[in-house]
N, C-alpha and C positions, 0 to 999 in steps of 0.2 A: 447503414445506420450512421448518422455525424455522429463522429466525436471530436469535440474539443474544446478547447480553455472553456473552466466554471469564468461566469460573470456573477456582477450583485445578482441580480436576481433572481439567480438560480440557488441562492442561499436557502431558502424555505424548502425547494426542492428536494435539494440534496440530504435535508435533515427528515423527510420525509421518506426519501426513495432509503437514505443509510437503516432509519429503526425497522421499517418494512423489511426489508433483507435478512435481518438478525434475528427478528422477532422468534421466541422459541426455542431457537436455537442453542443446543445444547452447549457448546462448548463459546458461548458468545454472554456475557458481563452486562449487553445489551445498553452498554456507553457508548457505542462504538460513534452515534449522531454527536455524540459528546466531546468526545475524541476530536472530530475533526472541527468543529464550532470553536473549540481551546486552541488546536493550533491555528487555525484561519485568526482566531484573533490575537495571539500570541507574533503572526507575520510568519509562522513554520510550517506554513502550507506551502512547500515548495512548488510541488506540480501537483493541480486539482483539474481534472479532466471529466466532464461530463459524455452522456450517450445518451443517445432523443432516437425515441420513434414516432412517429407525425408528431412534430415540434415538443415531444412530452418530454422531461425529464426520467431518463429509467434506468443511468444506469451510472458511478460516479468511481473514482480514485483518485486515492490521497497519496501521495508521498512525500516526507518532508526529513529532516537531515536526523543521522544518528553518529553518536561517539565511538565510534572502535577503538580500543588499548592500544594496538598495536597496525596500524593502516596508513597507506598514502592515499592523498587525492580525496573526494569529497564524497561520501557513503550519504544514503540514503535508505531509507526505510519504508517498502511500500505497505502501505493499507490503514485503513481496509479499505476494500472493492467490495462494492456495492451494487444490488441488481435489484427491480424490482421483483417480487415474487412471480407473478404471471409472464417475465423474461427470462426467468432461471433456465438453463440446457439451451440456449439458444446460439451460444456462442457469444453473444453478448459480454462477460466476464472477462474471455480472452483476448478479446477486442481490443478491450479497454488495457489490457496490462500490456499487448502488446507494443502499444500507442505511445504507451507511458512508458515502456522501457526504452523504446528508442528514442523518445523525447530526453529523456537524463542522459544516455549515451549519447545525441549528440550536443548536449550543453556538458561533455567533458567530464560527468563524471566518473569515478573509480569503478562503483559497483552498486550491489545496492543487497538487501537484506532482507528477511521478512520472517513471519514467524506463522508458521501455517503447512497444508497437509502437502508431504513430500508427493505423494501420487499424483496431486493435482500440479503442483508448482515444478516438477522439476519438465515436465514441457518445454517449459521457458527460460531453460537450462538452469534454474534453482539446482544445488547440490547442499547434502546436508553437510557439514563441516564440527568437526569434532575440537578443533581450536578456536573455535567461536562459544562464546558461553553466555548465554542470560539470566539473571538472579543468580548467579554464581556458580551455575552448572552448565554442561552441554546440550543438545536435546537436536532428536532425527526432526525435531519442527521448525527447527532455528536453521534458518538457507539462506547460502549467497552465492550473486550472481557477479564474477569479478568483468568488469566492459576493459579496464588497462591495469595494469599493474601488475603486483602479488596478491593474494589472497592473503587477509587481514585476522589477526590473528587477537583472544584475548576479549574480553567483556564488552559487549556492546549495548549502550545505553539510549534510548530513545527519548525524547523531548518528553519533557513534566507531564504534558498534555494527555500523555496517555496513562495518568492518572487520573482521570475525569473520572 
């Protein structure tokens, strides 16, 4: 399956293939098209990565930059990853983050972070981190994945956007 860089015209796509994915979902705000619509046009779509099966859009990641307290080098914040329903279990998901992580590791970034289920994410060597805190506390869902440096310490804030 291709993956790679979102274009314009995959914009309609991606806001399709993103509510599709969340829809129902219990532990999802179901912003998430929202999310990434705000930062794309905000310019903090850092890395938006698409996945096509016969030419379809079906499958998509965001990552774009976040604040650490305490951090060198330039953090990033992945998600959400996005799958369409009918490509869920397909490997599809991992694909995609795979893709994407080596893409920021080799544009030099530090590391990157994300806020989601340890069993699934520490694969990709996500670790939960106890000096890391969001809304002012710690949490086994709050993970970083350090590519150089120290591991970043201290409240980490992500872009407005993911106030949609």
């Amino acid at each position: 399956m291709p993956i790679r860089p979102e274009r314009p015209e995959d914009v309609a796509a991606i806001g399709v293939v993103t509510s599709a994915a969340f829809l129902g979902r219990p532990y999802s705000s179901q912003t998430e098209a929202l999310i990434v619509a705000a930062l794309r046009a905000a310019g903090a779509l850092s890395l938006s990565l698409v996945a096509e099966v016969d030419d379809q859009v079906v499958g998509h990641i965001a990552f774009s930059p976040v604040d650490i307290e305490v951090s060198s080098g330039d953090w990033y914040g992945l998600g959400p990853v996005s799958v369409t329903p009918d490509q869920q279990g397909t490997g599809l998901g991992q694909a995609l983050i795979h893709e994407g992580l080596k893409q920021l590791e080799a544009r030099g970034a530090a590391g990157c972070v994300l806020l989601g289920s340890p069993k699934y994410y520490e694969r990709f060597g996500f670790v939960a981190d106890e000096a890391l805190t969001y809304g002012g506390e710690s949490s086994p869902y709050l993970q970083r994945l350090v590519f150089k440096g120290r591991p970043p310490r201290g409240a980490v804030t992500y872009h407005t956007a993911f106030g949609a």
